[in-house]
PyMOL Python script that loads the backbone (N, CA, C, O; Angstrom):
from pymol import cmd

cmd.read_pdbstr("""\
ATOM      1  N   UNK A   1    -136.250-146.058-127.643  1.00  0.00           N
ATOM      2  CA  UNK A   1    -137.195-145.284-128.435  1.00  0.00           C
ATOM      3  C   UNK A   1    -137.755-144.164-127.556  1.00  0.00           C
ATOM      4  O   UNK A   1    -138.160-144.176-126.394  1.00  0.00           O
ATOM      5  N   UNK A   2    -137.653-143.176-128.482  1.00  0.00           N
ATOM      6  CA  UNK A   2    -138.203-141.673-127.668  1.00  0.00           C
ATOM      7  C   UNK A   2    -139.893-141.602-126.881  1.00  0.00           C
ATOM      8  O   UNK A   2    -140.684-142.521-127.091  1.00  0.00           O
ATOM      9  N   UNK A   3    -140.196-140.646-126.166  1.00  0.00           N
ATOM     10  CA  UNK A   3    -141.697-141.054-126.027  1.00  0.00           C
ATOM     11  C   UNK A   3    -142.578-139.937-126.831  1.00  0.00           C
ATOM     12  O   UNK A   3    -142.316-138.735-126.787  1.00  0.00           O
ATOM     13  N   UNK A   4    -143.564-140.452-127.505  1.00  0.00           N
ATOM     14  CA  UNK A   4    -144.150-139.418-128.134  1.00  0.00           C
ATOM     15  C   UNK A   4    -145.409-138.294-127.604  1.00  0.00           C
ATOM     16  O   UNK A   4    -146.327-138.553-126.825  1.00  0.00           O
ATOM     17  N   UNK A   5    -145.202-137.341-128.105  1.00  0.00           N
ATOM     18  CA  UNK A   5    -145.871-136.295-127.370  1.00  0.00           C
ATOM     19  C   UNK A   5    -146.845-135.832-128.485  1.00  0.00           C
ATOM     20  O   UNK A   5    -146.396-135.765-129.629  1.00  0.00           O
ATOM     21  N   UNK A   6    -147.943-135.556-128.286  1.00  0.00           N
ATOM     22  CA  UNK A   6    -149.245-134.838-129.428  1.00  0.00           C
ATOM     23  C   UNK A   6    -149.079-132.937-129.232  1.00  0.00           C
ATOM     24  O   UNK A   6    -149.205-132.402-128.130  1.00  0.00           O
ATOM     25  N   UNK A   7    -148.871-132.385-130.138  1.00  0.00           N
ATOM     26  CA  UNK A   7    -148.523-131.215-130.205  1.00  0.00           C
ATOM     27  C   UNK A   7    -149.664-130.526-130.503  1.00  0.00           C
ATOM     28  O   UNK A   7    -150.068-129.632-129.758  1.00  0.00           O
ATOM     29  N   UNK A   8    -150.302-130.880-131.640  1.00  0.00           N
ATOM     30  CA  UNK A   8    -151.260-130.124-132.140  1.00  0.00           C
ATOM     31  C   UNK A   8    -152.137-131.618-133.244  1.00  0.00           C
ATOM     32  O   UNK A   8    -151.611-132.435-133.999  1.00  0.00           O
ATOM     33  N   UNK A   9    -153.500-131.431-132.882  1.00  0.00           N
ATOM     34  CA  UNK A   9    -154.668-132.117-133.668  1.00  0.00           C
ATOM     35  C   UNK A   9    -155.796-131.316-134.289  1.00  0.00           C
ATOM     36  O   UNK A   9    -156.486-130.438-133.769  1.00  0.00           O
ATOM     37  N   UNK A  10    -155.825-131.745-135.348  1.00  0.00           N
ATOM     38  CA  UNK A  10    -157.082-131.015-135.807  1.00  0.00           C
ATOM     39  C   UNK A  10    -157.874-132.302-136.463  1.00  0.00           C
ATOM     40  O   UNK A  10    -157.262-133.347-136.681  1.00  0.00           O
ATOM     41  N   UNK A  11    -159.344-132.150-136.779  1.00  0.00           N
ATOM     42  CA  UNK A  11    -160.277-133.042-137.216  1.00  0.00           C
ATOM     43  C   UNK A  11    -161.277-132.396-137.782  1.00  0.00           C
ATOM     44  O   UNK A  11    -162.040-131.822-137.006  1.00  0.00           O
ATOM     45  N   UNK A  12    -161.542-132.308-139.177  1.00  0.00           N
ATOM     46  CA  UNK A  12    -162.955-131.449-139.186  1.00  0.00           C
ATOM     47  C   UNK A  12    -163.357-131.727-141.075  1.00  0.00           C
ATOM     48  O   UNK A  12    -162.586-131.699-142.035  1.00  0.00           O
ATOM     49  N   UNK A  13    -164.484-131.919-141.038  1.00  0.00           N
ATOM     50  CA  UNK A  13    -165.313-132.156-142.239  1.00  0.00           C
ATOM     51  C   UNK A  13    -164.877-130.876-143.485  1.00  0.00           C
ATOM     52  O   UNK A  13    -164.831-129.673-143.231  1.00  0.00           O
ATOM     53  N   UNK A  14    -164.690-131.285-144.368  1.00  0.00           N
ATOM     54  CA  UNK A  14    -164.440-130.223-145.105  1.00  0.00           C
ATOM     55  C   UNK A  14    -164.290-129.971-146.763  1.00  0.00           C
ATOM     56  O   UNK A  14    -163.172-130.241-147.203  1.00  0.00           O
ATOM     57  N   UNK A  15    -164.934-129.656-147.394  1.00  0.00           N
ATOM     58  CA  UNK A  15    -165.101-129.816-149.037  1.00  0.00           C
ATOM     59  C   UNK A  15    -163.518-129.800-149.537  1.00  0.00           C
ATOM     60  O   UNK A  15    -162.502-129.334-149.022  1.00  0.00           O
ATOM     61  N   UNK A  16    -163.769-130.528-150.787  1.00  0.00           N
ATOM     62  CA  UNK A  16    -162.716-130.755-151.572  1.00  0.00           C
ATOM     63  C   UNK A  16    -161.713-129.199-151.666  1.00  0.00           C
ATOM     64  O   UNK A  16    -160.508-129.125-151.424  1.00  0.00           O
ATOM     65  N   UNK A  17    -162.660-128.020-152.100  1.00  0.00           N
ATOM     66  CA  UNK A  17    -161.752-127.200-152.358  1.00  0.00           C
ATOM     67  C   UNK A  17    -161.651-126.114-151.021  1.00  0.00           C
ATOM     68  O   UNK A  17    -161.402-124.956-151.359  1.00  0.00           O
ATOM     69  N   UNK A  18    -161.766-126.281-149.987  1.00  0.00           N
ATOM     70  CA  UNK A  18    -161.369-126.209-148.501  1.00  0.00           C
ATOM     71  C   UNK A  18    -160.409-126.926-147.967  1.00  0.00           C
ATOM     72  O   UNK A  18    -159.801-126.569-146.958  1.00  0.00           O
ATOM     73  N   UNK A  19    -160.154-128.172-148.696  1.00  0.00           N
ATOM     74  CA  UNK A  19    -159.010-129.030-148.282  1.00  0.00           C
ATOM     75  C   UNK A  19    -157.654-128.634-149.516  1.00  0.00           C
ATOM     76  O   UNK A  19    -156.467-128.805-149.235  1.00  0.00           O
ATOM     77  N   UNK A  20    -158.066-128.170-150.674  1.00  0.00           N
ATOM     78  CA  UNK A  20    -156.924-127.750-151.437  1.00  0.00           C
ATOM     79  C   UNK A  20    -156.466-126.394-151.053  1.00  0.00           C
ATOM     80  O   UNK A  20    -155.282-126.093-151.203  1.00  0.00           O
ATOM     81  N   UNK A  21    -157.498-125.388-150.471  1.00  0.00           N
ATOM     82  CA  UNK A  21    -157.221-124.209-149.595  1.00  0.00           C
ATOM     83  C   UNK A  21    -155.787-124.475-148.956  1.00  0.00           C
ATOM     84  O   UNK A  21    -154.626-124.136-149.183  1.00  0.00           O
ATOM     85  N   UNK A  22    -156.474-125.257-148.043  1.00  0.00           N
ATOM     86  CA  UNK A  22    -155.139-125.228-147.110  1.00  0.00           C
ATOM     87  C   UNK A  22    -154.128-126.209-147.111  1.00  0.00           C
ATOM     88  O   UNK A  22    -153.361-126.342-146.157  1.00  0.00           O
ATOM     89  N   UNK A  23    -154.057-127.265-148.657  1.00  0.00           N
ATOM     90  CA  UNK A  23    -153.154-127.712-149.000  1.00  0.00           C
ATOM     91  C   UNK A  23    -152.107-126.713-149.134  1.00  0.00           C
ATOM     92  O   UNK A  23    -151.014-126.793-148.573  1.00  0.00           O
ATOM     93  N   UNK A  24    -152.543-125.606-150.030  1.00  0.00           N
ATOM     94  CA  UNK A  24    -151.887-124.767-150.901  1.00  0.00           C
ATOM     95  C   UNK A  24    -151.505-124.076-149.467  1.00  0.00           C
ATOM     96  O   UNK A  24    -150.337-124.438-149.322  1.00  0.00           O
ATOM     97  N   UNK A  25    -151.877-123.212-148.229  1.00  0.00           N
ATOM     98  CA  UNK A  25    -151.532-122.657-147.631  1.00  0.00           C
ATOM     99  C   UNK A  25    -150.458-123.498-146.732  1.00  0.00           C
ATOM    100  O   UNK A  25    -149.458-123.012-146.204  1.00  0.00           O
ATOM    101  N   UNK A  26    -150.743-124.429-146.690  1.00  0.00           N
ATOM    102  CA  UNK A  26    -149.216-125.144-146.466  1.00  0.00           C
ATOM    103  C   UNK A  26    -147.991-125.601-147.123  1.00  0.00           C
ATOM    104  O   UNK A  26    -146.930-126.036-146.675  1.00  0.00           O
ATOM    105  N   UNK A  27    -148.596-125.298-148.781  1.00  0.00           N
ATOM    106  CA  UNK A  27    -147.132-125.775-149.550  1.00  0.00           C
ATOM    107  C   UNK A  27    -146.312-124.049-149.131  1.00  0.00           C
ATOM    108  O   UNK A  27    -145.126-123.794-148.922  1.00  0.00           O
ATOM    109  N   UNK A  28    -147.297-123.310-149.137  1.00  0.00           N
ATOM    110  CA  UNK A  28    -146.629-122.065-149.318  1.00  0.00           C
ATOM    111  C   UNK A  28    -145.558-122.100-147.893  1.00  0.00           C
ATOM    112  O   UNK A  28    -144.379-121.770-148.015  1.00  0.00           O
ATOM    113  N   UNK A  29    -146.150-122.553-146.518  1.00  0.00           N
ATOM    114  CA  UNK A  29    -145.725-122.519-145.748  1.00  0.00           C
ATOM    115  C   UNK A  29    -143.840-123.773-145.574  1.00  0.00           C
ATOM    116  O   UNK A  29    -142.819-123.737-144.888  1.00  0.00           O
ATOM    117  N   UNK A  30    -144.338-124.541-146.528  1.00  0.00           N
ATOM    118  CA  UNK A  30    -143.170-125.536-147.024  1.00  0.00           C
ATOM    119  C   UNK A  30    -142.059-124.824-147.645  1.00  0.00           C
ATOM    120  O   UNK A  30    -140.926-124.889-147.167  1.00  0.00           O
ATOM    121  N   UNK A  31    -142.444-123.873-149.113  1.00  0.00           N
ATOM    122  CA  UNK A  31    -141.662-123.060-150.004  1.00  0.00           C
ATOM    123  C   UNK A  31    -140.691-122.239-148.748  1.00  0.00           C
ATOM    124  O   UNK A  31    -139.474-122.417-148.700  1.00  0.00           O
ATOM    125  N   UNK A  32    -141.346-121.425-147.865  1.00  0.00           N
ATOM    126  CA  UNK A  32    -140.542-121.038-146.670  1.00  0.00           C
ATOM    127  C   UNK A  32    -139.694-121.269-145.503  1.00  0.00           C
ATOM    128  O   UNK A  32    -138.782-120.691-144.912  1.00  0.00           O
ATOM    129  N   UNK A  33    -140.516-122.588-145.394  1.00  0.00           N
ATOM    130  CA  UNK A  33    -139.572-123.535-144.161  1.00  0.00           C
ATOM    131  C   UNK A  33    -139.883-123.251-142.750  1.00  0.00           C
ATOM    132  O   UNK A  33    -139.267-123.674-141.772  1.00  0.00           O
ATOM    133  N   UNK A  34    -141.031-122.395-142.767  1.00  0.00           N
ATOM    134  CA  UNK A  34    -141.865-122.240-141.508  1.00  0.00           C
ATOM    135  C   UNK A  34    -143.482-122.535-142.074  1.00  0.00           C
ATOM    136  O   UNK A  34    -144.206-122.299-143.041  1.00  0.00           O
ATOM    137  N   UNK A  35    -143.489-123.088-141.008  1.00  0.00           N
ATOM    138  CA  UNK A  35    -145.461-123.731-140.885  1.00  0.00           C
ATOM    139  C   UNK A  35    -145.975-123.161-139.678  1.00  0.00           C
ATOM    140  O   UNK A  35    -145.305-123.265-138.651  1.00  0.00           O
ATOM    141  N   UNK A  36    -147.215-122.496-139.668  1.00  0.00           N
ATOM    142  CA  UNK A  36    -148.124-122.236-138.411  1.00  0.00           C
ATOM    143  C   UNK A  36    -149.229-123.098-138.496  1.00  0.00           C
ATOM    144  O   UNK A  36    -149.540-123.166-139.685  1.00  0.00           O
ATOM    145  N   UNK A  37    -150.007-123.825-137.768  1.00  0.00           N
ATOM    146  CA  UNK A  37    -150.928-124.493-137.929  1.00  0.00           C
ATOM    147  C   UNK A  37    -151.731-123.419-136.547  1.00  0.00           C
ATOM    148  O   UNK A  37    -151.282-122.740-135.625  1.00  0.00           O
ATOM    149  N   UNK A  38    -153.054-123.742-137.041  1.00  0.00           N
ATOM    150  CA  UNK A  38    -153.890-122.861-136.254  1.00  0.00           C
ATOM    151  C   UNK A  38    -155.279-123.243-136.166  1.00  0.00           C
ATOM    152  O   UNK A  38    -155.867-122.918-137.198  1.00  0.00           O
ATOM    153  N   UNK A  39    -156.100-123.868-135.237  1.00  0.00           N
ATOM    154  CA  UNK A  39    -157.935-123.931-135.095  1.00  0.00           C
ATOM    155  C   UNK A  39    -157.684-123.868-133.598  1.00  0.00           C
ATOM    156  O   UNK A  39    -156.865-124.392-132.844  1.00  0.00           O
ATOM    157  N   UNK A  40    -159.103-122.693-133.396  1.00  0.00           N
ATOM    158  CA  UNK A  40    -159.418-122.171-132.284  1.00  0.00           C
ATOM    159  C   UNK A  40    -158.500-121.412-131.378  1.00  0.00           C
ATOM    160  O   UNK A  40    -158.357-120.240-131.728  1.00  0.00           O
ATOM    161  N   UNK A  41    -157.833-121.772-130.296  1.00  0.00           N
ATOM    162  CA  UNK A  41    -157.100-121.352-129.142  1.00  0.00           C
ATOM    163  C   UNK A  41    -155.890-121.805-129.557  1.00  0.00           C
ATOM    164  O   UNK A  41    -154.920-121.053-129.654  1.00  0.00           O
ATOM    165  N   UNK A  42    -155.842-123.353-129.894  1.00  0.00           N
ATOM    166  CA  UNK A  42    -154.600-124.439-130.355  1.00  0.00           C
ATOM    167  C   UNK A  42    -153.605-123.233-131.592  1.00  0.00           C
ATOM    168  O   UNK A  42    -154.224-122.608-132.453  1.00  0.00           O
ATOM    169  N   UNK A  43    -152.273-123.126-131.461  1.00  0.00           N
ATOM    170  CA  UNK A  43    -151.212-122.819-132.622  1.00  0.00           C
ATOM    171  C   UNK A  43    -149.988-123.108-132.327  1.00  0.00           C
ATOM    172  O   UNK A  43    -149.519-123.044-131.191  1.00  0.00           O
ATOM    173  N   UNK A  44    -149.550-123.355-133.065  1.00  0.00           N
ATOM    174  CA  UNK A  44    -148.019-124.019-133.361  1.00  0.00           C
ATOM    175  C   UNK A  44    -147.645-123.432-134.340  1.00  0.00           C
ATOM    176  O   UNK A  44    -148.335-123.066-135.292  1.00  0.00           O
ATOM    177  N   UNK A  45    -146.451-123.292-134.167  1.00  0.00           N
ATOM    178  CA  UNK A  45    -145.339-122.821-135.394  1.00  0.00           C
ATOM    179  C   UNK A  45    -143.808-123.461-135.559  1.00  0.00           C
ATOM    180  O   UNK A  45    -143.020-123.616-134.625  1.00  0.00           O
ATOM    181  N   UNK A  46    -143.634-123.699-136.543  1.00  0.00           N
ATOM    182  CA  UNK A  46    -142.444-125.031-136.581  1.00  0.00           C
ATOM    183  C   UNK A  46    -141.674-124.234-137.766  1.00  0.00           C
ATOM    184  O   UNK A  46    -142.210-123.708-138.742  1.00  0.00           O
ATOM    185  N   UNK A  47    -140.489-124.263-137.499  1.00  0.00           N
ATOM    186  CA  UNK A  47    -139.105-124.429-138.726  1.00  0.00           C
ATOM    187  C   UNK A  47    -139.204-125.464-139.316  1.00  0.00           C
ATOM    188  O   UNK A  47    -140.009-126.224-138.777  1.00  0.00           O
ATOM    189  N   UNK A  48    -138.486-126.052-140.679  1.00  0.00           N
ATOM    190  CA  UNK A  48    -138.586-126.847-141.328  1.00  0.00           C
ATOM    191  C   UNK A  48    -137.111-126.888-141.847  1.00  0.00           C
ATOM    192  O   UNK A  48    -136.579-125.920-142.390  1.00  0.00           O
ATOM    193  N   UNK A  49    -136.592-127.900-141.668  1.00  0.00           N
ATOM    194  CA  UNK A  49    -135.363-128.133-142.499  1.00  0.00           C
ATOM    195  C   UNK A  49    -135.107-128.519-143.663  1.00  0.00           C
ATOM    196  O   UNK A  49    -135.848-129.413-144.071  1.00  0.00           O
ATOM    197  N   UNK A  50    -133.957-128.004-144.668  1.00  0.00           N
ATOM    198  CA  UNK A  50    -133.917-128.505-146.028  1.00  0.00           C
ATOM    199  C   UNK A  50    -134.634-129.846-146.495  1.00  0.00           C
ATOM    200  O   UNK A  50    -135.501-129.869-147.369  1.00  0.00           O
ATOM    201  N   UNK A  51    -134.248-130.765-145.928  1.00  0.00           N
ATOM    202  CA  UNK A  51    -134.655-131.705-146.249  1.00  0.00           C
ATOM    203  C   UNK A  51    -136.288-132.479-145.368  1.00  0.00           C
ATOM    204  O   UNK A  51    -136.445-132.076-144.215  1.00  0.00           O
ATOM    205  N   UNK A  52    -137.193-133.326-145.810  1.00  0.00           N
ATOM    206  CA  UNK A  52    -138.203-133.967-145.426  1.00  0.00           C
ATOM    207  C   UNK A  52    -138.308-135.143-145.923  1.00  0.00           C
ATOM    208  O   UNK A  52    -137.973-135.375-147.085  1.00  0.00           O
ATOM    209  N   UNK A  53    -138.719-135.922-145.233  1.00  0.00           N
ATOM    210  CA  UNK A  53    -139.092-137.203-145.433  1.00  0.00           C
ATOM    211  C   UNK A  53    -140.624-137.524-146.112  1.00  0.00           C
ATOM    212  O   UNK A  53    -141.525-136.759-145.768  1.00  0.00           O
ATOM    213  N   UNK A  54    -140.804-138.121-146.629  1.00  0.00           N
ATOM    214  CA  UNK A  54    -142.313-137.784-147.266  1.00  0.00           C
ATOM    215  C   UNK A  54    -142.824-139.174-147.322  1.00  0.00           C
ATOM    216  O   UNK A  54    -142.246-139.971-148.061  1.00  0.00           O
ATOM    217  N   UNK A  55    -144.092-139.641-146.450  1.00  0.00           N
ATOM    218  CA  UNK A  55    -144.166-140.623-147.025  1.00  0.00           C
ATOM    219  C   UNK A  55    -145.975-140.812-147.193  1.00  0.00           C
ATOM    220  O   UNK A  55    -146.678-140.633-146.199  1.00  0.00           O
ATOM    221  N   UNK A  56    -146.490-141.119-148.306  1.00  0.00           N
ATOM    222  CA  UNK A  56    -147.819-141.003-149.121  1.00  0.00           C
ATOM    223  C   UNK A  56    -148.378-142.843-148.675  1.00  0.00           C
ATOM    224  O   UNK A  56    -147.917-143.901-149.103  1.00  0.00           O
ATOM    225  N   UNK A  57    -149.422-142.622-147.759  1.00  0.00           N
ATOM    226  CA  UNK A  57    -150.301-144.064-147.760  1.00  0.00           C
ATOM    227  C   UNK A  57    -151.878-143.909-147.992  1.00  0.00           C
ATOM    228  O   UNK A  57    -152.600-143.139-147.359  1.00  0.00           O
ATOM    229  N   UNK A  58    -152.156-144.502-148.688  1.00  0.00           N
ATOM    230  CA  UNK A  58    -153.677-144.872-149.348  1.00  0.00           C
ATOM    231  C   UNK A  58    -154.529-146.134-148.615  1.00  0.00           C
ATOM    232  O   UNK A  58    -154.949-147.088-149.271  1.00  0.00           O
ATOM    233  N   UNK A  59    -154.598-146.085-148.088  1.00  0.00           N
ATOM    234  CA  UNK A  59    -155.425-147.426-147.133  1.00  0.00           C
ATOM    235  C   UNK A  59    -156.981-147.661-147.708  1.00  0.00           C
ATOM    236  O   UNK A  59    -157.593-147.003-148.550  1.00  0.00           O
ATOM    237  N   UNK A  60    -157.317-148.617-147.089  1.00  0.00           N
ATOM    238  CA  UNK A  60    -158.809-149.433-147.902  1.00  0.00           C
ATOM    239  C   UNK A  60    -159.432-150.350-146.173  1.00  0.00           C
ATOM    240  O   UNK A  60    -158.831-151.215-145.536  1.00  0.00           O
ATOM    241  N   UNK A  61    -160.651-149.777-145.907  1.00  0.00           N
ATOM    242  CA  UNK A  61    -160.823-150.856-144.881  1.00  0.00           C
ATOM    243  C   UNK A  61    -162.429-151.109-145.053  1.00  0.00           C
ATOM    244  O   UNK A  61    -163.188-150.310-145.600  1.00  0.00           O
ATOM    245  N   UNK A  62    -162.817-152.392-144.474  1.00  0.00           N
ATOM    246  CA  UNK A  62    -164.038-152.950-145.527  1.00  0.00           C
ATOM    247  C   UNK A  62    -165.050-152.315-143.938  1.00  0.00           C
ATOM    248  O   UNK A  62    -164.828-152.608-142.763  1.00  0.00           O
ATOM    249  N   UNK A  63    -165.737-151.740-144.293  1.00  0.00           N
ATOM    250  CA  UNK A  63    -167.080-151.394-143.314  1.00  0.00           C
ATOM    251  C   UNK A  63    -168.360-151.969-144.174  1.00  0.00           C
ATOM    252  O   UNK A  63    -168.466-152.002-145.400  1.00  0.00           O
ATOM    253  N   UNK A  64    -169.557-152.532-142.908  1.00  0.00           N
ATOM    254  CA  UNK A  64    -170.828-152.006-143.500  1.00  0.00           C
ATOM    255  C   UNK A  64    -171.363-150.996-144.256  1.00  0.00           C
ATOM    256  O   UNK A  64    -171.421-149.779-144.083  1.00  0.00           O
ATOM    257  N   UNK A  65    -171.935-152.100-145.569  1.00  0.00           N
ATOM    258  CA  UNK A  65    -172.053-150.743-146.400  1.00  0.00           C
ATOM    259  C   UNK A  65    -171.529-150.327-147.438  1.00  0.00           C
ATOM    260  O   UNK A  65    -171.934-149.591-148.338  1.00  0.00           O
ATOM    261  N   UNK A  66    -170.425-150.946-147.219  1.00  0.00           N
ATOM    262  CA  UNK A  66    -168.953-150.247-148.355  1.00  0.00           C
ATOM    263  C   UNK A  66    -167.609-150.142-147.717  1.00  0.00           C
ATOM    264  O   UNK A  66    -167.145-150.585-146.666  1.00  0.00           O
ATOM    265  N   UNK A  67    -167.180-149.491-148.587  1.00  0.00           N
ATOM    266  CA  UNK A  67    -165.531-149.350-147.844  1.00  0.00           C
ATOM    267  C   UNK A  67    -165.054-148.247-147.977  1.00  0.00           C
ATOM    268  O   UNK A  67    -165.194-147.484-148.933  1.00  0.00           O
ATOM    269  N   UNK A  68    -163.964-147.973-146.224  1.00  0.00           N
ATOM    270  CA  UNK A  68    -163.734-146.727-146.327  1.00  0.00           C
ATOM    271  C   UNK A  68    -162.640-146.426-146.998  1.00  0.00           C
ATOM    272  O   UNK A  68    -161.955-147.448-146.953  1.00  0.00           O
ATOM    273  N   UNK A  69    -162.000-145.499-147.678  1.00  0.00           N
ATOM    274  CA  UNK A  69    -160.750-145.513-147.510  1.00  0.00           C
ATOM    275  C   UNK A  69    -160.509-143.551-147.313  1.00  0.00           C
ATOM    276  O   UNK A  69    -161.163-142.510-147.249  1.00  0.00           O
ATOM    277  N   UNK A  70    -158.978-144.111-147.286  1.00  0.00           N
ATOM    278  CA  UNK A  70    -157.728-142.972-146.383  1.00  0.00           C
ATOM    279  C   UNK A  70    -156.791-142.693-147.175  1.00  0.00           C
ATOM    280  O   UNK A  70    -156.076-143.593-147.615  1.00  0.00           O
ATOM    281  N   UNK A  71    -156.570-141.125-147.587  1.00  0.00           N
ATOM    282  CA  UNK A  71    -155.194-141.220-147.476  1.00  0.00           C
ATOM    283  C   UNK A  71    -154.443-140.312-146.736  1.00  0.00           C
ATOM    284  O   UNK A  71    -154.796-139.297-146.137  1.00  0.00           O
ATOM    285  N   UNK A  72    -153.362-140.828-146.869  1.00  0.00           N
ATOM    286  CA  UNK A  72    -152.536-139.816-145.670  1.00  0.00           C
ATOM    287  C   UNK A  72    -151.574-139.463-145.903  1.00  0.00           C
ATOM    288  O   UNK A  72    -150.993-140.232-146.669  1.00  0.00           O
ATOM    289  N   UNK A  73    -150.679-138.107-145.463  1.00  0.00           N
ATOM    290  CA  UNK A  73    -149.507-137.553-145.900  1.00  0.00           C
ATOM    291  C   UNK A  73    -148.556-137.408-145.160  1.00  0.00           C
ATOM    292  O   UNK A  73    -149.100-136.671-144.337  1.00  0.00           O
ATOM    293  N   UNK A  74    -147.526-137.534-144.789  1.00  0.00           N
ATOM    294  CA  UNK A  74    -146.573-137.679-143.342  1.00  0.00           C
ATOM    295  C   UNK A  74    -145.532-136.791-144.113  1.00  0.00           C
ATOM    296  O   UNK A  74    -145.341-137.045-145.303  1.00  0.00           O
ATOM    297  N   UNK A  75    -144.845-135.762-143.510  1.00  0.00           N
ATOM    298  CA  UNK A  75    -143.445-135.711-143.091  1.00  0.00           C
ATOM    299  C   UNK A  75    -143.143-135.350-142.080  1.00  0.00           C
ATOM    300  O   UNK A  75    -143.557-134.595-141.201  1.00  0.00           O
ATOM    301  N   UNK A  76    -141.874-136.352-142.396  1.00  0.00           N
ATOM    302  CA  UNK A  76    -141.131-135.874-140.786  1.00  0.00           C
ATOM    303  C   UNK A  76    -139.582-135.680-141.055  1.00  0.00           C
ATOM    304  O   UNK A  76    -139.020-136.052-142.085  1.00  0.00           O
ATOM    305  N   UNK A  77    -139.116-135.197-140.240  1.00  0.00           N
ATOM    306  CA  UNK A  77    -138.047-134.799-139.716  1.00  0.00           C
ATOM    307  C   UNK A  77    -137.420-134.949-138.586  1.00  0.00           C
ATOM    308  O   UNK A  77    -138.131-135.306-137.647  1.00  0.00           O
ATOM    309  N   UNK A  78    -135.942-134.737-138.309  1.00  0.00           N
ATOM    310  CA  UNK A  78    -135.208-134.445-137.026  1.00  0.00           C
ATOM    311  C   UNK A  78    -134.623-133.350-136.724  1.00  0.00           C
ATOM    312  O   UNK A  78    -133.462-133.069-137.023  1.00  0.00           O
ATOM    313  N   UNK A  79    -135.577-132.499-135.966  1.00  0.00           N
ATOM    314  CA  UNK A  79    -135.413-131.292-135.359  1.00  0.00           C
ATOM    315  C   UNK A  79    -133.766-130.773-135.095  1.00  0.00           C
ATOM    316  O   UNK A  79    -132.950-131.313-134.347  1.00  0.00           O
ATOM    317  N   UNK A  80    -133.600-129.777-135.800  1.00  0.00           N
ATOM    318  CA  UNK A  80    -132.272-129.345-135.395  1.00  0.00           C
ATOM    319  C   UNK A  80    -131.151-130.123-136.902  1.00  0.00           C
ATOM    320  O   UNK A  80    -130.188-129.433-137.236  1.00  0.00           O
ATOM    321  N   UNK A  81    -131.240-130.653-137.200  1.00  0.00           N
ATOM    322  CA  UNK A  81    -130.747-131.559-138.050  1.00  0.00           C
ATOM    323  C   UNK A  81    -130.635-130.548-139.712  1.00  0.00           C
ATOM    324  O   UNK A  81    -131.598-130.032-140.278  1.00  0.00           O
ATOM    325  N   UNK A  82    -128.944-130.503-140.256  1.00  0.00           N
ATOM    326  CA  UNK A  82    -129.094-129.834-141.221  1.00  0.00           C
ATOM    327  C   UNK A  82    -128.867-130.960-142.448  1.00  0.00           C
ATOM    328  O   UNK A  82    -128.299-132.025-142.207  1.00  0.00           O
ATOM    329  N   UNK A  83    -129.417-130.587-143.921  1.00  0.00           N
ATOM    330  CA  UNK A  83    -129.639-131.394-144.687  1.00  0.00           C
ATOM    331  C   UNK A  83    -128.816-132.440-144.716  1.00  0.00           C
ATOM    332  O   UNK A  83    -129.291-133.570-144.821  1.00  0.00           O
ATOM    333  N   UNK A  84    -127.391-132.228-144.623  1.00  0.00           N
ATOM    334  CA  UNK A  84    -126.236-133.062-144.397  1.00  0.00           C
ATOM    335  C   UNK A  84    -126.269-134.348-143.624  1.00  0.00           C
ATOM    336  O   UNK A  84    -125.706-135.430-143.784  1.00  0.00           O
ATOM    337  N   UNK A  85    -127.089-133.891-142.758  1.00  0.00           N
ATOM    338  CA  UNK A  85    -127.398-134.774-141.426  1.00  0.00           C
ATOM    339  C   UNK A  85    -128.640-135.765-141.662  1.00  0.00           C
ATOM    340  O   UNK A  85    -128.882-136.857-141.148  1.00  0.00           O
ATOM    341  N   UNK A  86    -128.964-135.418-142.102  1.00  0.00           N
ATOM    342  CA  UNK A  86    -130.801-135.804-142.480  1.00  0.00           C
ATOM    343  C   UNK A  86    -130.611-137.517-142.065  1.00  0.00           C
ATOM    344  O   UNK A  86    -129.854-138.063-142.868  1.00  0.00           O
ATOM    345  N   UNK A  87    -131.024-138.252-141.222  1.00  0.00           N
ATOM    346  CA  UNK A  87    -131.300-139.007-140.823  1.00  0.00           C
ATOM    347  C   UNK A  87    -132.726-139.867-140.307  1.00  0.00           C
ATOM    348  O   UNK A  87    -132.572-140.018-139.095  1.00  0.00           O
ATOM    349  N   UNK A  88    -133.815-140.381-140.652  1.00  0.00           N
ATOM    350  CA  UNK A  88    -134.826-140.824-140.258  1.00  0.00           C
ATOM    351  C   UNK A  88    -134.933-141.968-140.558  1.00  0.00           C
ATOM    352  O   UNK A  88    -134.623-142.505-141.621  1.00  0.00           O
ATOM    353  N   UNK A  89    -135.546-142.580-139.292  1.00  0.00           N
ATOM    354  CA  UNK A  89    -135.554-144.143-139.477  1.00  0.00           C
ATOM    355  C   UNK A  89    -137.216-143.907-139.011  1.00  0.00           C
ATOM    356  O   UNK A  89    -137.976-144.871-138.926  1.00  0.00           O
TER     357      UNK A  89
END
""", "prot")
cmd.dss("prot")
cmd.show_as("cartoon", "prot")
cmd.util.cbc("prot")
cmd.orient("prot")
């Protein structure tokens, strides 16, 4: 197994339609097949291949108080890899 490396993080509080903002500025960036991600100094810019892996988790965890929950959006890919190839485990 490969070792993993952190490229780029972001974390930050942000209203519902601040978070569909830049949903949308990333589907657009999807429709193209290049993504820039960008806060502060930190930027990255990535190609995207035909194909993505997509995978959607909703989590529930019980805190004082109430409960939190999560959801989360993943894709991934293998760099260099054309749709043909598309392989992810």
């Amino acid at each position: 197994m490969g070792d993993k490396k952190l490229l780029f993080q972001s974390e930050d509080l942000n209203s519902p339609g601040e978070l569909a903002k830049f949903l949308r500025q990333l589907a657009d960036g999807l429709d193209k097949q290049q993504v820039t991600l960008k806060q502060g100094e930190q930027e990255i810019t990535f190609d995207l291949p035909n194909q993505l892996k997509l995978e959607v988790d909703v989590d529930e965890k019980k805190k004082k108080g109430g409960r939190k929950l999560s959801l989360e959006v993943e894709l991934d890919w293998l760099e260099g890899q054309s749709q043909d190839e598309l392989s992810i485990s």
